[in-house]
N, C-alpha and C positions, 0 to 999 in steps of 0.2 A: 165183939163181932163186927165184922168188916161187911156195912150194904151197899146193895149194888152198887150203887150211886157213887156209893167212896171207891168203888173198883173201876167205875169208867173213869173219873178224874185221877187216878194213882194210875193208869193204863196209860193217859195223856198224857202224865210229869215223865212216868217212867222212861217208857217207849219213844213217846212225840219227843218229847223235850229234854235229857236225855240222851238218847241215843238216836236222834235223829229220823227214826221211824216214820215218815209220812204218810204210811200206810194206817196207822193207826189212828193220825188225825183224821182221817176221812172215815175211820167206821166207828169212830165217837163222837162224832161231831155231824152236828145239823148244817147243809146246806144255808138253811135259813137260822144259822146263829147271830143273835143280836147282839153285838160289842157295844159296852158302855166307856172301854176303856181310850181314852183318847190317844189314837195309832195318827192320827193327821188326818186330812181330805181326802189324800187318794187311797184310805187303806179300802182293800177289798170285802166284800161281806161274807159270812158263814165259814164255811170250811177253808175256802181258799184264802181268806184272811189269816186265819192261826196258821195256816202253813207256812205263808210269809213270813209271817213272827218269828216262828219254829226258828226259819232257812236263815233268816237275818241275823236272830243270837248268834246261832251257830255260826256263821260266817265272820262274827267279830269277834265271837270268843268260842273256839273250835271244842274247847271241854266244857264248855256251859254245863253246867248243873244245876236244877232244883233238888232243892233238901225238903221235903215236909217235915215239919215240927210239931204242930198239931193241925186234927181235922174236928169237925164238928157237923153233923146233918140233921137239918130239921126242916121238914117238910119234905119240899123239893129243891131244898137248896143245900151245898157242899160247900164249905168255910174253911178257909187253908190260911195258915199262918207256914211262911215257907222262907229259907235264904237260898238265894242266888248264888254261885260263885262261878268264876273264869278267868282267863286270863287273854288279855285283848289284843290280840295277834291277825286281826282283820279290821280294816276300816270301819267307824263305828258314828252315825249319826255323821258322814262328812270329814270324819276327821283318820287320819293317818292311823296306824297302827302305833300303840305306848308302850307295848310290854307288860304294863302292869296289870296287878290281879284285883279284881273288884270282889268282895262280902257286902251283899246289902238285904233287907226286908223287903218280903214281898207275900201282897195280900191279896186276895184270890178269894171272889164267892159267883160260885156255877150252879145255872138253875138246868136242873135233869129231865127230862120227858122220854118216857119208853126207852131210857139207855141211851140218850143222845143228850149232849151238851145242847141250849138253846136259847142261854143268855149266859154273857160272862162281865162282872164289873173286877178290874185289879186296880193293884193302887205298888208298885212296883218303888223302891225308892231311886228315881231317875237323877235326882240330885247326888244323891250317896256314888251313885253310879261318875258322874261326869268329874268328882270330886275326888276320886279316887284313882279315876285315870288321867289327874293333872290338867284337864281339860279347861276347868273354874277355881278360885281361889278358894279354900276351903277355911278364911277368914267368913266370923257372919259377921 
């Protein structure tokens, strides 16, 4: 059985991220969302932060996809084990378009209040990401 809580954040992969829906990041998400995940200095807070995000994948990689693979809720919090995939046909972090397609893991735990997102920590593999679009040497 699928709770609430896993329907607002399957609403957000779906919808937001996905298919680009911005309409949806704003009626799952709090104003006052607390991001743990380090976006840089000037990323914005709450809603209009994740939109950023949203607008940013998408603009570097136009089919951006989240896959969830598994979920898990306990308490108020929603636990996602998820891959990424796209293909990088927009400038991304500075750097020119590669053509290439990036697969990487991405960890995701969202705390819920009254049907709203209101803390989010992810752990994205950004290396996987830069390493894949020939950007770093994928010698370690």
């Amino acid at each position: 059985m699928t709770s609430d809580m896993e329907k607002v954040v399957r609403q957000l992969i779906e919808e937001g991220f996905n298919k680009g829906n911005m309409d949806v990041v704003d009626a799952v998400t709090s104003a006052d969302l607390v991001e743990h995940q380090n976006y840089g200095p000037n990323h914005a807070a709450g809603a209009e932060g994740v939109r950023a995000v949203v607008a940013s994948l998408r603009r570097s990689f136009p089919d951006f996809r989240l896959t969830i693979e598994d979920v898990a809720v306990s308490g108020h919090a929603v636990w996602l084990r998820m891959v990424a995939t796209g293909t990088n046909t927009g400038p991304y972090m500075g750097h020119a378009p590669t053509g290439r397609s990036i697969r990487i893991d991405v960890f995701d735990v969202i705390r819920i209040e009254n049907g709203l997102m209101v803390e989010h920590w992810g752990v994205p593999d950004r290396l996987g990401v830069l390493s894949q679009l020939g950007l770093i040497s994928s010698a370690v």
